[in-house]
C-alpha positions in Angstrom: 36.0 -0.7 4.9 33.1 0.4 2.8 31.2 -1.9 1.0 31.9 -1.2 -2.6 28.0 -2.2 -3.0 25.6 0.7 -3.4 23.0 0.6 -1.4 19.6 0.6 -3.0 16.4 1.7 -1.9 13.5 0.7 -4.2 10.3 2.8 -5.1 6.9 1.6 -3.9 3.2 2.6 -3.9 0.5 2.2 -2.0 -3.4 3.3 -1.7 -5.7 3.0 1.2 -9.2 3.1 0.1 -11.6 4.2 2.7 -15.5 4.4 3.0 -16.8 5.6 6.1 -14.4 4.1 8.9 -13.5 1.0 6.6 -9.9 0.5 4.6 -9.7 -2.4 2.1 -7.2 -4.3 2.4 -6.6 -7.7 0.4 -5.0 -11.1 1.3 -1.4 -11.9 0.4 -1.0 -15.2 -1.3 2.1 -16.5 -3.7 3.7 -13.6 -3.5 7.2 -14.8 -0.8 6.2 -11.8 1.4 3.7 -12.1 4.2 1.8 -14.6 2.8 -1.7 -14.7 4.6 -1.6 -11.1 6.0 -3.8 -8.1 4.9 -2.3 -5.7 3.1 -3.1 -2.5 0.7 -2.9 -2.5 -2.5 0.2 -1.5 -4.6 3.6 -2.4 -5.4 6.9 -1.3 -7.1 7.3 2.0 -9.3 8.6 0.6 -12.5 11.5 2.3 -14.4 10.1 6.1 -15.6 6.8 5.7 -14.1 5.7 8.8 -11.6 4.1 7.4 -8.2 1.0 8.7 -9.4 1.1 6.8 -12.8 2.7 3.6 -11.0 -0.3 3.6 -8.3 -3.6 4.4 -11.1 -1.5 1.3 -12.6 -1.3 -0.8 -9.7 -5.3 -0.1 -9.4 -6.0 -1.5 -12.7 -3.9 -4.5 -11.8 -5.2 -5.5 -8.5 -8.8 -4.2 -7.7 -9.9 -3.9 -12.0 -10.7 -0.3 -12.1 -9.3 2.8 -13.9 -9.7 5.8 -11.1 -9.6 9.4 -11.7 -6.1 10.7 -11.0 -8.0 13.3 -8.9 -10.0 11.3 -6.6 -5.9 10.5 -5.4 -4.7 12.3 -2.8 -1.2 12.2 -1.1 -1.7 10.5 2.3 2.2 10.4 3.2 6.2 9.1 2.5 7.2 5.8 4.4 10.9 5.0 4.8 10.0 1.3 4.7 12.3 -1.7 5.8 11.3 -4.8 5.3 14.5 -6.7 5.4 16.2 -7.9 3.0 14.9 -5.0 1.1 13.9 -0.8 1.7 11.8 0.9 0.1 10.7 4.6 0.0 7.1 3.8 -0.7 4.6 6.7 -1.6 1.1 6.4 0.4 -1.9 7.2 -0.9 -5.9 7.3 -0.1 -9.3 6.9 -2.5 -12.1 9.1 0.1 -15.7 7.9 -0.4 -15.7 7.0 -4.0 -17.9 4.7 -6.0 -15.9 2.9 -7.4 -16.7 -0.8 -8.2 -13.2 -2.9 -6.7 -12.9 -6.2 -7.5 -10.2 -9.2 -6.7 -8.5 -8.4 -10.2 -5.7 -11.0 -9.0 -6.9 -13.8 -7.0 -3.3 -15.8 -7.7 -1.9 -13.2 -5.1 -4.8 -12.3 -3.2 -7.1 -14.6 -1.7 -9.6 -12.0 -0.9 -10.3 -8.9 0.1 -11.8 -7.2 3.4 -13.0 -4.0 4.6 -11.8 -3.4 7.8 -12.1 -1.2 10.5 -9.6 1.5 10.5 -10.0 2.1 14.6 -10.2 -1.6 14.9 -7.7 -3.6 12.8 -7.8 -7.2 12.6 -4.9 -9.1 14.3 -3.2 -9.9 11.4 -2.8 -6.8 9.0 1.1 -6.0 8.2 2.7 -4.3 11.0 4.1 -1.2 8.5 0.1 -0.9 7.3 -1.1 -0.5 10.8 1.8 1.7 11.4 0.8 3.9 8.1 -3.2 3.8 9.2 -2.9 4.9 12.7 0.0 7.0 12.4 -0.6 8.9 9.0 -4.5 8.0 7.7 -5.8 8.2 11.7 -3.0 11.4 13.3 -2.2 12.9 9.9 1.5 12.2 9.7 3.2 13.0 6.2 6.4 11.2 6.8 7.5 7.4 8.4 10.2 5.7 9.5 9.1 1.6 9.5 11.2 -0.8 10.4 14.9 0.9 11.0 
């Protein structure tokens, strides 16, 4: 019997910004999804938003600066799922920029860290490490996390 249910996979973004060999990532908190673990920044592409404008929004929001649409580049497509939900989540990368990023939202981010793209700490997100080494590190343009 089908499920009379459609099935929904939700929009997402995501940016890796990298200086050097670092990535920033920031510290979940009060969010209800992995609470305590390093993650990049981003979220969910709201209704009529473009990845592009969803992600320089996203920015603003969480590290308090407006970048240049063209210091974005398109790092890859994850198929992401993080039970109960999927998401088809747009990845993208900041290069070497000067940008000043701050903790814009320290009520869902404790902090945030540079880390060592080659060396990860223990407790980054699995799909992250999966997008750094796989698609930042070996070039990859499209994932498949979690199926």
């Amino acid at each position: 019997m089908i499920s009379s249910m459609k099935h929904q996979v939700l929009p997402a973004v995501n940016v890796f910004i990298v200086n050097d060999d670092k990535v920033l990532l920031g510290r979940r908190s009060n969010t209800g999804w992995m609470d305590g673990k390093l993650g990049a920044p981003g979220g969910h592409i709201e209704q009529g938003e473009s990845p592009t404008t969803a992600i320089i929004r996203e920015i603003e929001e969480e590290l308090g600066v407006t970048v240049q649409e063209q210091d974005l580049e398109f790092l890859c497509v994850a198929a992401r799922n993080t039970t109960p939900m999927e998401y088809a989540s747009y990845e993208f990368i900041i290069r070497d920029k000067e940008y000043e990023f701050i903790n814009n939202e320290p009520e869902k981010c404790s902090e945030l860290v540079w880390a060592d793209m080659h060396n990860l700490p223990s407790d980054v997100i699995s799909d992250f490490i999966s997008i750094i080494e796989q698609s930042l590190i070996q070039g990859k343009v499209y994932l498949e996390l979690g199926y």
